[in-house]
PyMOL Python script that loads the backbone (N, CA, C, O; Angstrom):
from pymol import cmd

cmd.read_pdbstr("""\
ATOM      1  N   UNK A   1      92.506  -1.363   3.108  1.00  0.00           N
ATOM      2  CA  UNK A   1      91.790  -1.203   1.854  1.00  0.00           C
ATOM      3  C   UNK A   1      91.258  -2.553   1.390  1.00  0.00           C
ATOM      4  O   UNK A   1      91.887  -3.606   1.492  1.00  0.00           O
ATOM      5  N   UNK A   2      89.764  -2.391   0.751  1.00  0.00           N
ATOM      6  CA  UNK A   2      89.483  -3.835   0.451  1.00  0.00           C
ATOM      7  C   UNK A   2      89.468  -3.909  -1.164  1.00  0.00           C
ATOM      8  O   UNK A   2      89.593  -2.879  -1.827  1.00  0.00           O
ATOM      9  N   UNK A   3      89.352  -4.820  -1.595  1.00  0.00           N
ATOM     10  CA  UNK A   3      89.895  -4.954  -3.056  1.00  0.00           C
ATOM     11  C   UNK A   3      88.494  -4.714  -3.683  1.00  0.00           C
ATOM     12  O   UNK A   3      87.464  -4.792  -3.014  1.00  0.00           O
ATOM     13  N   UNK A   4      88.515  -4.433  -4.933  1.00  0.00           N
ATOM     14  CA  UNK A   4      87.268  -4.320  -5.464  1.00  0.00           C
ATOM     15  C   UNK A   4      86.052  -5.408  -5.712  1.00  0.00           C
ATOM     16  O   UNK A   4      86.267  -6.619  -5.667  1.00  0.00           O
ATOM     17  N   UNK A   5      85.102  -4.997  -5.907  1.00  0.00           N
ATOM     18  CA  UNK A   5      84.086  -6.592  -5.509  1.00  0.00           C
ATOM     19  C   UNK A   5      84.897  -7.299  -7.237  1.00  0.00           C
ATOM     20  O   UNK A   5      84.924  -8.519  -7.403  1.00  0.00           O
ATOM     21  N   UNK A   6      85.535  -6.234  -8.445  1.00  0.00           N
ATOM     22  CA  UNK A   6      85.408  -7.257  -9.584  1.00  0.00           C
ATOM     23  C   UNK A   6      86.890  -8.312  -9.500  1.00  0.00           C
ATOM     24  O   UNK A   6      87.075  -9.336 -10.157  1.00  0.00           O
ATOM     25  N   UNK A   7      87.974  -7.591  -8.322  1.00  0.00           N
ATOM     26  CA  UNK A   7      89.229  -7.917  -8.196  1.00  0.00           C
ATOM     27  C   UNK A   7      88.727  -9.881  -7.179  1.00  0.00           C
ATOM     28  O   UNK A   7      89.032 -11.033  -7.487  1.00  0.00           O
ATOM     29  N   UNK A   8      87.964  -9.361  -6.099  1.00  0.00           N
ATOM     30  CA  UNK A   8      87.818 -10.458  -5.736  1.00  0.00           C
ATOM     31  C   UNK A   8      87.364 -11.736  -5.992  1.00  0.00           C
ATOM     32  O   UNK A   8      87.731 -12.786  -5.466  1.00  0.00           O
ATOM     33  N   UNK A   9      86.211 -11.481  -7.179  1.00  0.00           N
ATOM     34  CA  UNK A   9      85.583 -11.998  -7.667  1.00  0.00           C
ATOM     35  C   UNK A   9      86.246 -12.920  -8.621  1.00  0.00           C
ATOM     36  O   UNK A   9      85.990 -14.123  -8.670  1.00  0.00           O
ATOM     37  N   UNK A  10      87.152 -12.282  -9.418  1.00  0.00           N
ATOM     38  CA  UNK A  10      88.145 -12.827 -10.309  1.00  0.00           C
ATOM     39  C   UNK A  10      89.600 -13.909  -9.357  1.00  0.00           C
ATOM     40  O   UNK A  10      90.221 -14.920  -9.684  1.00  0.00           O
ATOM     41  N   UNK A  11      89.616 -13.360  -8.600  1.00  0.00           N
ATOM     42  CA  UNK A  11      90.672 -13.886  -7.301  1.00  0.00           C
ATOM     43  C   UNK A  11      90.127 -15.547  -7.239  1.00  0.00           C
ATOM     44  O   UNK A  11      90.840 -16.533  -7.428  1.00  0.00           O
ATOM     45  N   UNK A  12      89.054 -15.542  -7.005  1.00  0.00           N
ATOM     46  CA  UNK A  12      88.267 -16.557  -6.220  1.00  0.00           C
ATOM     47  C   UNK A  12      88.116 -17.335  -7.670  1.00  0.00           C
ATOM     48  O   UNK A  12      89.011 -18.155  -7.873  1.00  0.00           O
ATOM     49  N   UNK A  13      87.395 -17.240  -8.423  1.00  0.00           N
ATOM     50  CA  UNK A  13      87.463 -18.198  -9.877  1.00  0.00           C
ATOM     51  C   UNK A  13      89.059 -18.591 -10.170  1.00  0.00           C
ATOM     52  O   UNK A  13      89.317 -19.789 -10.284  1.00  0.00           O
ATOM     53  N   UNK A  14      90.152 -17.600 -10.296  1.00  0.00           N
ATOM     54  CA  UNK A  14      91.330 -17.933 -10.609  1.00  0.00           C
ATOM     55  C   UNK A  14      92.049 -19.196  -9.577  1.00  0.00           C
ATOM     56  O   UNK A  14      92.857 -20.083  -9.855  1.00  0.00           O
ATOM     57  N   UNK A  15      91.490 -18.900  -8.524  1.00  0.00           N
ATOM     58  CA  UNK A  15      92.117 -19.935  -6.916  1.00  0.00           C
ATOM     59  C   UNK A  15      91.674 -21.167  -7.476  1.00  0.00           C
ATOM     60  O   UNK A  15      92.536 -22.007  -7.735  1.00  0.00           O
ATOM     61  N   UNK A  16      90.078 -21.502  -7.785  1.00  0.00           N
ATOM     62  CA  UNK A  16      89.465 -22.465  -8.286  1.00  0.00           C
ATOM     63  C   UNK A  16      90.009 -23.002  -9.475  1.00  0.00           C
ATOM     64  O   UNK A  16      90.286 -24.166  -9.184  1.00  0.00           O
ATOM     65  N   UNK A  17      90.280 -22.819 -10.524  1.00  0.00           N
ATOM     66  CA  UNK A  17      91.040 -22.938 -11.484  1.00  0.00           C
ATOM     67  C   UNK A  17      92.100 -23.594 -11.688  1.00  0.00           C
ATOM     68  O   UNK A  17      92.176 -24.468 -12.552  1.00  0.00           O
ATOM     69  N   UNK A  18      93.300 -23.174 -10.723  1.00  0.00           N
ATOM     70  CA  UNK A  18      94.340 -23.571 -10.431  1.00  0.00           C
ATOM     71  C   UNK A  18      94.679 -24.326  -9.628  1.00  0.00           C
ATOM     72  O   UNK A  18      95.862 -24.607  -9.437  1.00  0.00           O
ATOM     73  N   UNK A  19      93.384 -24.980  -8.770  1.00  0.00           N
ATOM     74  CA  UNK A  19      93.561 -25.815  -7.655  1.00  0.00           C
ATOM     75  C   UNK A  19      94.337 -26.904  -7.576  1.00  0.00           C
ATOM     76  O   UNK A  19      94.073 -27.552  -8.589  1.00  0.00           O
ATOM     77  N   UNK A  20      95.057 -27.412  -7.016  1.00  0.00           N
ATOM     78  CA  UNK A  20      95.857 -28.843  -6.820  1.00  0.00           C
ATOM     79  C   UNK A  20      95.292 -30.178  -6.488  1.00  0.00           C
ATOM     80  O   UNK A  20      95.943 -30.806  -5.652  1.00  0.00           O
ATOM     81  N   UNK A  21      94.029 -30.855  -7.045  1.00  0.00           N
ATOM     82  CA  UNK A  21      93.709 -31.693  -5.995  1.00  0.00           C
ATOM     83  C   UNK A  21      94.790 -32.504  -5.594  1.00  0.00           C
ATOM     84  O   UNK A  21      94.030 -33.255  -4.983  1.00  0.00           O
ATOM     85  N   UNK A  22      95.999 -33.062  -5.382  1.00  0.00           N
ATOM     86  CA  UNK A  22      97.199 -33.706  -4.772  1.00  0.00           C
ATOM     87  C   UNK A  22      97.446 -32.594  -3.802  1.00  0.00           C
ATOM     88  O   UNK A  22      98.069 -33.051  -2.844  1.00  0.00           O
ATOM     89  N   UNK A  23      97.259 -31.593  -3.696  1.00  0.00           N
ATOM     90  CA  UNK A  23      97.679 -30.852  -2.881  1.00  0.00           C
ATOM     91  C   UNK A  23      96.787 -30.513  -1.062  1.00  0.00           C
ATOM     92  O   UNK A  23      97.159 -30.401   0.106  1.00  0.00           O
ATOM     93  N   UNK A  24      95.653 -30.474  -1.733  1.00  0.00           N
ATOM     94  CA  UNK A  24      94.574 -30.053  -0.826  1.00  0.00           C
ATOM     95  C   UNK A  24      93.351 -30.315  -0.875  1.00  0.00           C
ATOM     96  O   UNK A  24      93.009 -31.035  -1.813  1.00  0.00           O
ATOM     97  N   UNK A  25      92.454 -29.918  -0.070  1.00  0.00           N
ATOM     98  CA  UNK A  25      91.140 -30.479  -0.102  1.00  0.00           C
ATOM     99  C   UNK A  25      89.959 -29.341  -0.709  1.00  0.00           C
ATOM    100  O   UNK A  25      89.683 -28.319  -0.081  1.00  0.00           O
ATOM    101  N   UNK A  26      89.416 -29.646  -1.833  1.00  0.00           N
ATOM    102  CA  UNK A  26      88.586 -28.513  -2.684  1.00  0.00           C
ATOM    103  C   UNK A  26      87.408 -28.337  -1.878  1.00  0.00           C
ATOM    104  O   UNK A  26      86.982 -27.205  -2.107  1.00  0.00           O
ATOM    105  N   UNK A  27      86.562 -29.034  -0.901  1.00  0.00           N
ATOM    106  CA  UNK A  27      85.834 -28.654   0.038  1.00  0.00           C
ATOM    107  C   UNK A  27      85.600 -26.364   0.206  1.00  0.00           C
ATOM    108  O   UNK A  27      84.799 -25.430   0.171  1.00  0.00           O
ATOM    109  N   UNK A  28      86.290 -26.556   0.291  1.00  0.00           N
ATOM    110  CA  UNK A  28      86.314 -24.889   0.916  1.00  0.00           C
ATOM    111  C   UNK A  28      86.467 -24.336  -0.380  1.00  0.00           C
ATOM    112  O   UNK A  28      85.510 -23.595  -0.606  1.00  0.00           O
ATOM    113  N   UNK A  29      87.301 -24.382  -1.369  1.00  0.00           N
ATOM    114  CA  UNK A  29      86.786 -23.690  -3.123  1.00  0.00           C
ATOM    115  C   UNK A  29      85.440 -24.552  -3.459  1.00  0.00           C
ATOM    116  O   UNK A  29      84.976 -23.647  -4.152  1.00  0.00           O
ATOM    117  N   UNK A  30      84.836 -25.160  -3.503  1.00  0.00           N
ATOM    118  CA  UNK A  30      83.466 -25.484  -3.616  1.00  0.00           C
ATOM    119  C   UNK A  30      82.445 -24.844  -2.913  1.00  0.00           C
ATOM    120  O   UNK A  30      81.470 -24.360  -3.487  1.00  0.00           O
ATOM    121  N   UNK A  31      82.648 -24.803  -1.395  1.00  0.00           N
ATOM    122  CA  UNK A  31      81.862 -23.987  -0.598  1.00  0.00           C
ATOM    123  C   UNK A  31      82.283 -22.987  -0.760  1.00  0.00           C
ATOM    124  O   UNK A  31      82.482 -22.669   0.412  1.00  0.00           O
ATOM    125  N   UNK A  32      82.775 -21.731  -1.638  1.00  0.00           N
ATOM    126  CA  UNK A  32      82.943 -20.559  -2.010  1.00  0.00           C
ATOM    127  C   UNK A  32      82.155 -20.129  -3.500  1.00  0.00           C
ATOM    128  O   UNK A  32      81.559 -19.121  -3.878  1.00  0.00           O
ATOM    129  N   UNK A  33      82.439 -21.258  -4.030  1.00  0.00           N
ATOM    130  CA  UNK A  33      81.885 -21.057  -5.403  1.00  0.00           C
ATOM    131  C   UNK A  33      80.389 -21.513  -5.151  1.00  0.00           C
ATOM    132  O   UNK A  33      79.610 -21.112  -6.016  1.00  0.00           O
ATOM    133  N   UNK A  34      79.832 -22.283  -4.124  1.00  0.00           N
ATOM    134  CA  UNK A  34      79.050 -22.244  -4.441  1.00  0.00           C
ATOM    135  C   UNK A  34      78.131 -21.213  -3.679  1.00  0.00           C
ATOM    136  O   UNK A  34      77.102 -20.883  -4.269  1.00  0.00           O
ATOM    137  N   UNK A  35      78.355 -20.722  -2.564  1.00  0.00           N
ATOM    138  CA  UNK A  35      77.880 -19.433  -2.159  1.00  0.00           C
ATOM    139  C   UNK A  35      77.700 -18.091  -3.252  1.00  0.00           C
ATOM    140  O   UNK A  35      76.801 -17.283  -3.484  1.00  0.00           O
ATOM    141  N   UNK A  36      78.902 -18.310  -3.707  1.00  0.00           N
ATOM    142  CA  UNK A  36      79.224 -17.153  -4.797  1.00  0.00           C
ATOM    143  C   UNK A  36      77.846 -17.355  -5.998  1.00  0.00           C
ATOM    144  O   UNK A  36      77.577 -16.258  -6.487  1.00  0.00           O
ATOM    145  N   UNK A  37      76.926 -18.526  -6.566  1.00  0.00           N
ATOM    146  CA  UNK A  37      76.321 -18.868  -7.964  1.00  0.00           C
ATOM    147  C   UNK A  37      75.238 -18.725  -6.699  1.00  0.00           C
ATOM    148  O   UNK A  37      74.279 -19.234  -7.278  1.00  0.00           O
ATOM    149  N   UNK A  38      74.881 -18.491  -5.779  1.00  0.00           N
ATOM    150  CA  UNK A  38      73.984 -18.167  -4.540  1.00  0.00           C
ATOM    151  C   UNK A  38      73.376 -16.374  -4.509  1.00  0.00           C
ATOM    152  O   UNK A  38      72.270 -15.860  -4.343  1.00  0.00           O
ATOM    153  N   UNK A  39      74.677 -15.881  -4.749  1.00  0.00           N
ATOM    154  CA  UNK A  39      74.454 -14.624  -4.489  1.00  0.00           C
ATOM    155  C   UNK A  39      73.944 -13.964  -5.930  1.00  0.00           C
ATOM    156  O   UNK A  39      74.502 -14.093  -7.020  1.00  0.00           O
ATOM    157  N   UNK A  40      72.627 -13.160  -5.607  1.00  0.00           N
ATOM    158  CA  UNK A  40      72.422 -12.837  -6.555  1.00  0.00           C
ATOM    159  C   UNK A  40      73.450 -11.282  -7.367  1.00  0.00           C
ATOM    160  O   UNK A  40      73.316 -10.883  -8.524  1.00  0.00           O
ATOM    161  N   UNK A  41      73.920 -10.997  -6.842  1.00  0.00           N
ATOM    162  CA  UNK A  41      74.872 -10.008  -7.607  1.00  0.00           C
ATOM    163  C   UNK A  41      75.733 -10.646  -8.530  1.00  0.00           C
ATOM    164  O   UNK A  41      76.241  -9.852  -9.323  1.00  0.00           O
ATOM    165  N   UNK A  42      76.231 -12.471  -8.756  1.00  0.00           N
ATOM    166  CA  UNK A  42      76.777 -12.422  -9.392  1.00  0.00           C
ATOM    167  C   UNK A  42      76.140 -13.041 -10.622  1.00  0.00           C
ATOM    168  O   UNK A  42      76.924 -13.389 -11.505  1.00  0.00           O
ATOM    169  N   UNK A  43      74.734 -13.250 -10.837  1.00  0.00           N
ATOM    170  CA  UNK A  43      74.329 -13.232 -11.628  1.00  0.00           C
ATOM    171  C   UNK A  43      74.333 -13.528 -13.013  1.00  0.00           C
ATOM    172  O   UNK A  43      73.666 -14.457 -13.469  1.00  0.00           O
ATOM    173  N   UNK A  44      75.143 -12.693 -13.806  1.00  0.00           N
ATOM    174  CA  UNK A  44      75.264 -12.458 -14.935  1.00  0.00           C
ATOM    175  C   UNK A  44      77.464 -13.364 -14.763  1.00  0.00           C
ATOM    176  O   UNK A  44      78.438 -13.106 -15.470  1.00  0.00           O
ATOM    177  N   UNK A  45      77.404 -13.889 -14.115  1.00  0.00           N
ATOM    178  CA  UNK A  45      78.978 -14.443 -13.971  1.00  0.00           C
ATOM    179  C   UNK A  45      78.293 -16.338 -13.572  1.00  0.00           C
ATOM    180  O   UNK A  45      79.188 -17.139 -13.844  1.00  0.00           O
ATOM    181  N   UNK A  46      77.325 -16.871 -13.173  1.00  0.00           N
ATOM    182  CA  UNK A  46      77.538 -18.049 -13.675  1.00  0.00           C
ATOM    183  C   UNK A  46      78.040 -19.122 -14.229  1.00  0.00           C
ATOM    184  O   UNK A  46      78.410 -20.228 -13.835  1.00  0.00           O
ATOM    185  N   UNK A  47      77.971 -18.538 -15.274  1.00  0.00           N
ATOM    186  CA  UNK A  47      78.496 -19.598 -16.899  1.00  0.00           C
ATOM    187  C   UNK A  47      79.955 -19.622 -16.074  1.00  0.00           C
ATOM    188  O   UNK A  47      80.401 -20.734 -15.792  1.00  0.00           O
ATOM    189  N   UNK A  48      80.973 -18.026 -15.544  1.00  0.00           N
ATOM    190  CA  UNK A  48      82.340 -18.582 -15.015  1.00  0.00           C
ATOM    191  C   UNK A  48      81.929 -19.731 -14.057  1.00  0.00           C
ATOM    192  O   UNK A  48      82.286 -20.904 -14.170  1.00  0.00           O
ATOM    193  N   UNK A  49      80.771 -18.988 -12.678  1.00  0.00           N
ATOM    194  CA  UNK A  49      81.401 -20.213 -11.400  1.00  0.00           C
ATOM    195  C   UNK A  49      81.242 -21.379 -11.258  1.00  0.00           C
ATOM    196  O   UNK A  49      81.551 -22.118 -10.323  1.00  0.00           O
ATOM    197  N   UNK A  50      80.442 -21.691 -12.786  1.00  0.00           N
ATOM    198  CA  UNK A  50      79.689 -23.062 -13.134  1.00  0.00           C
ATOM    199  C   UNK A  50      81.013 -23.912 -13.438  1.00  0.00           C
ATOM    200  O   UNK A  50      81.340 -24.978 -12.915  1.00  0.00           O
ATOM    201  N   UNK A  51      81.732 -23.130 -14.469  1.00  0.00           N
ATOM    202  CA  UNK A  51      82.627 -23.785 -15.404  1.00  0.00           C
ATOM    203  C   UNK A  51      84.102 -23.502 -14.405  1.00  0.00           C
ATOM    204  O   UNK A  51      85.150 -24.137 -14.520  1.00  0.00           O
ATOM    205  N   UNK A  52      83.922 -22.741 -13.743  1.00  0.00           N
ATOM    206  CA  UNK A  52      85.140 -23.444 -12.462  1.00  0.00           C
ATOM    207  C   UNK A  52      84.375 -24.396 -11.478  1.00  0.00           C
ATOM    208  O   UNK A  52      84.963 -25.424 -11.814  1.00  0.00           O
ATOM    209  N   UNK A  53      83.720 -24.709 -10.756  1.00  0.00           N
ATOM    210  CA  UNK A  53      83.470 -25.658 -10.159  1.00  0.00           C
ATOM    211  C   UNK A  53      83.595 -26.750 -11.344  1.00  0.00           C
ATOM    212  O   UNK A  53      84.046 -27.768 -10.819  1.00  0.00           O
ATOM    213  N   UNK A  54      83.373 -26.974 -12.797  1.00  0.00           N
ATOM    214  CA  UNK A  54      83.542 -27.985 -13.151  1.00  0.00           C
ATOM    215  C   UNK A  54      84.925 -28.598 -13.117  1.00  0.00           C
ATOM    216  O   UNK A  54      85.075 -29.703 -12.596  1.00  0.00           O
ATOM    217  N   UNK A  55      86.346 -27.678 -13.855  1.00  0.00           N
ATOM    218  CA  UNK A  55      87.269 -27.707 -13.806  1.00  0.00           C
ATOM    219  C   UNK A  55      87.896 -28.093 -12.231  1.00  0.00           C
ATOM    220  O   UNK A  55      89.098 -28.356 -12.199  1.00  0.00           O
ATOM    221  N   UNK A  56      87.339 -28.123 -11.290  1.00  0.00           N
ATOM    222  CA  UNK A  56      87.751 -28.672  -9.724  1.00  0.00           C
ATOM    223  C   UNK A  56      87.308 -29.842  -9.787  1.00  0.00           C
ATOM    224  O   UNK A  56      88.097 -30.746  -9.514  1.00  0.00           O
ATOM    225  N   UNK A  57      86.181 -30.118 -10.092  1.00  0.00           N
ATOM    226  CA  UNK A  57      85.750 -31.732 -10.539  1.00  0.00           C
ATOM    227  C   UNK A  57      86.260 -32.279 -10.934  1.00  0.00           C
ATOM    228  O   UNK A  57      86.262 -33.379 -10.381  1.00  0.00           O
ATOM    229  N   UNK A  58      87.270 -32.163 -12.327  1.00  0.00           N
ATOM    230  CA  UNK A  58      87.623 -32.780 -13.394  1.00  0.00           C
ATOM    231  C   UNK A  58      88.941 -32.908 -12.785  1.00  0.00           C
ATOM    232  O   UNK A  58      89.574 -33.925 -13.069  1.00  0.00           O
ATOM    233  N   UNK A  59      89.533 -31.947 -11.897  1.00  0.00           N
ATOM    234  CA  UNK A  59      90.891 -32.210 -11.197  1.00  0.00           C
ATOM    235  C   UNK A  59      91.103 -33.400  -9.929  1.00  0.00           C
ATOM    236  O   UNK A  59      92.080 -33.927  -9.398  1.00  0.00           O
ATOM    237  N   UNK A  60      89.626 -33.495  -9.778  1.00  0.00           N
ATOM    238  CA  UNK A  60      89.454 -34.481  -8.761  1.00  0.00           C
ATOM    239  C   UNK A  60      88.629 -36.244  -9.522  1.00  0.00           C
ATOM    240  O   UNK A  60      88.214 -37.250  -8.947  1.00  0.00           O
ATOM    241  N   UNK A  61      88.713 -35.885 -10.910  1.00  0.00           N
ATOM    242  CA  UNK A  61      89.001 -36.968 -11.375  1.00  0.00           C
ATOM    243  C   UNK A  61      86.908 -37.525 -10.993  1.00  0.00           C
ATOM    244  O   UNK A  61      86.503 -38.687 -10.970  1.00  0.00           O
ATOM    245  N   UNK A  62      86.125 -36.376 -10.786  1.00  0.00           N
ATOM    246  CA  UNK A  62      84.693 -36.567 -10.684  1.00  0.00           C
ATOM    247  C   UNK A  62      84.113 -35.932 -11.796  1.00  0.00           C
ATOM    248  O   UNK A  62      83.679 -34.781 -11.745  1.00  0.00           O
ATOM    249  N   UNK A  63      84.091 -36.597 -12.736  1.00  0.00           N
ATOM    250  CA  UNK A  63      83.662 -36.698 -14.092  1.00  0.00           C
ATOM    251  C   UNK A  63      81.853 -35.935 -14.070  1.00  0.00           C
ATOM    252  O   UNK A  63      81.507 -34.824 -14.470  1.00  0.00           O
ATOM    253  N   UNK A  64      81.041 -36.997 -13.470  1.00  0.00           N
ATOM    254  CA  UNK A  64      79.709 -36.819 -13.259  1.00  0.00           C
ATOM    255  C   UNK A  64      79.449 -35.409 -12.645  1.00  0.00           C
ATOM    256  O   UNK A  64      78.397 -34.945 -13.085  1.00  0.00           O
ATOM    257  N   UNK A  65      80.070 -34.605 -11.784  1.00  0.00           N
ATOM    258  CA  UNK A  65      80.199 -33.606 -11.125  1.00  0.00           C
ATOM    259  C   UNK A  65      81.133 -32.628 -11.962  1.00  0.00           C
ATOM    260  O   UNK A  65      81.201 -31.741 -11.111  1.00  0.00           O
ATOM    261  N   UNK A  66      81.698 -32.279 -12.736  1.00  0.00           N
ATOM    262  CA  UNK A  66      82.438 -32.363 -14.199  1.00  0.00           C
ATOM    263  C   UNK A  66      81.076 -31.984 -15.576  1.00  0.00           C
ATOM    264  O   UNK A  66      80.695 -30.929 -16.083  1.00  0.00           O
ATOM    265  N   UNK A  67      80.856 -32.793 -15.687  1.00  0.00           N
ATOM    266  CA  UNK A  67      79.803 -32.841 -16.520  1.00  0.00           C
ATOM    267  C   UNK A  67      78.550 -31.834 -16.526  1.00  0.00           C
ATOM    268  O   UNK A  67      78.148 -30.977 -17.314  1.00  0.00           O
ATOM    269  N   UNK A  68      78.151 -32.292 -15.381  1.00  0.00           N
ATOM    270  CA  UNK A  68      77.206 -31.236 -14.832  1.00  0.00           C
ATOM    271  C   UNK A  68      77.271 -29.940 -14.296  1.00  0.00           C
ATOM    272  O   UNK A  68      76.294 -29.233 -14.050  1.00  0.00           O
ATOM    273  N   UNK A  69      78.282 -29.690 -14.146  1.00  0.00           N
ATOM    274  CA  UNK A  69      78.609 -27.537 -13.881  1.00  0.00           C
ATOM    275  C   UNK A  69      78.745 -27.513 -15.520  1.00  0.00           C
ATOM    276  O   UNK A  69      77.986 -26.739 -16.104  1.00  0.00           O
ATOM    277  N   UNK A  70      79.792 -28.419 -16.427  1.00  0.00           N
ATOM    278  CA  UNK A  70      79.973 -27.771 -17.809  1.00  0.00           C
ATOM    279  C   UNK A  70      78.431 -27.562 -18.101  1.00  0.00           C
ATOM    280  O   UNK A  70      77.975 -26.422 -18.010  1.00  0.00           O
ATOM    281  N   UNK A  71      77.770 -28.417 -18.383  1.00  0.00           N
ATOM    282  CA  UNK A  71      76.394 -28.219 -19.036  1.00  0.00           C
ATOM    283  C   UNK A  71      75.383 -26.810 -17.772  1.00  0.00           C
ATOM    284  O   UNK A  71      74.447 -26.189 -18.274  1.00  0.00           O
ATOM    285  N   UNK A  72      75.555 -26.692 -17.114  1.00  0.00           N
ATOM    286  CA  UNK A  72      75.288 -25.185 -16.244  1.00  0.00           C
ATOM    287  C   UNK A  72      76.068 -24.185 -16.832  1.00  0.00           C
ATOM    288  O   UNK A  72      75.663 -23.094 -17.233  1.00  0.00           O
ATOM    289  N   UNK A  73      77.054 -24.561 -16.856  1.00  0.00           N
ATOM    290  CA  UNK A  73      78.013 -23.352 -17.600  1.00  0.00           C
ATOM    291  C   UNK A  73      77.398 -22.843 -18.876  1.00  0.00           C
ATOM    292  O   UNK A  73      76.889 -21.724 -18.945  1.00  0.00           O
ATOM    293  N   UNK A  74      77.458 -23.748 -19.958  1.00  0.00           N
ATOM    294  CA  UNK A  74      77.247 -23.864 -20.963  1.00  0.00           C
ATOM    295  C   UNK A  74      75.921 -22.757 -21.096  1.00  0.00           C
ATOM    296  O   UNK A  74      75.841 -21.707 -21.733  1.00  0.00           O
ATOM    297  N   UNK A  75      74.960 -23.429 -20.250  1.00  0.00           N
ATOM    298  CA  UNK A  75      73.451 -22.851 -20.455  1.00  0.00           C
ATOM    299  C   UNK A  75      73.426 -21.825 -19.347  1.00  0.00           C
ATOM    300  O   UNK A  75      72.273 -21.491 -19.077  1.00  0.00           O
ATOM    301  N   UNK A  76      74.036 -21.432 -18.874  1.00  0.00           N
ATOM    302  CA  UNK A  76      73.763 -20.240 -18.464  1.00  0.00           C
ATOM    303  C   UNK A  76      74.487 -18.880 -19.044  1.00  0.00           C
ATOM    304  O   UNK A  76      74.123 -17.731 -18.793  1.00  0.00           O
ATOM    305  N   UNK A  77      75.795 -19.341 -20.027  1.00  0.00           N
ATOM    306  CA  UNK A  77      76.538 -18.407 -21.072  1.00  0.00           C
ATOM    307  C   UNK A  77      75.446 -18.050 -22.215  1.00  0.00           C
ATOM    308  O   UNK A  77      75.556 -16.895 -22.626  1.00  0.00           O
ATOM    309  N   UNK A  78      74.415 -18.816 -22.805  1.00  0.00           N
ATOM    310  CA  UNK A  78      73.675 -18.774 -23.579  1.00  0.00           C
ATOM    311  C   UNK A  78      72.095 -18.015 -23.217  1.00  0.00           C
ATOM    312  O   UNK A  78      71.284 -17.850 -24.129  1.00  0.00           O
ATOM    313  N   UNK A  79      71.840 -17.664 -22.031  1.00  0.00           N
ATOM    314  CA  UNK A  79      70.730 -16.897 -21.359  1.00  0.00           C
ATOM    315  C   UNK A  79      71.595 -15.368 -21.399  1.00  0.00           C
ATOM    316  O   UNK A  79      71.001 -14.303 -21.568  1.00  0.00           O
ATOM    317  N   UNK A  80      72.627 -15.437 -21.271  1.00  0.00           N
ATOM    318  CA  UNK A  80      73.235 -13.869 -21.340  1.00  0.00           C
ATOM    319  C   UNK A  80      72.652 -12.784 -22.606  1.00  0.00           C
ATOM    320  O   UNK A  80      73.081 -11.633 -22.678  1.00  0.00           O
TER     321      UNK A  80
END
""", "prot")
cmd.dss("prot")
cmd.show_as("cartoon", "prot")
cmd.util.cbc("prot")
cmd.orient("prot")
């Protein structure tokens, strides 16, 4: 059984979220999220994969990269 597209979807922002940078390498939650703000089905979810890729930034202590998904985030919550 495969999980629902809204179960996975939420899976994958939550992974991002919680990431460890001491732990591991965000490479592969970046290249997910950013496939994911790629696909147009998720569309109207942006403002999330913006504002988790920022929160992976900010865990990795990349401010400038940080900065710039919040302000994507930001403006793409406000086109909704």
């Amino acid at each position: 059984m495969n999980p629902s597209y809204e179960m996975a979807f939420n899976a994958a922002i939550n992974k991002a979220i919680c990431f460890n940078a001491t732990a591991g390498n965000s490479q592969d939650i970046k290249k997910l999220l950013n496939k994911m703000a790629r696909d147009p089905k998720n569309k109207e979810y942006l403002d999330q994969i913006y504002y988790a890729l920022a929160e992976v930034c900010m865990k990795e202590r990349d401010t400038t990269c940080a900065i710039d998904n919040y302000k994507l985030s930001a403006m793409k919550k406000r086109i909704k």
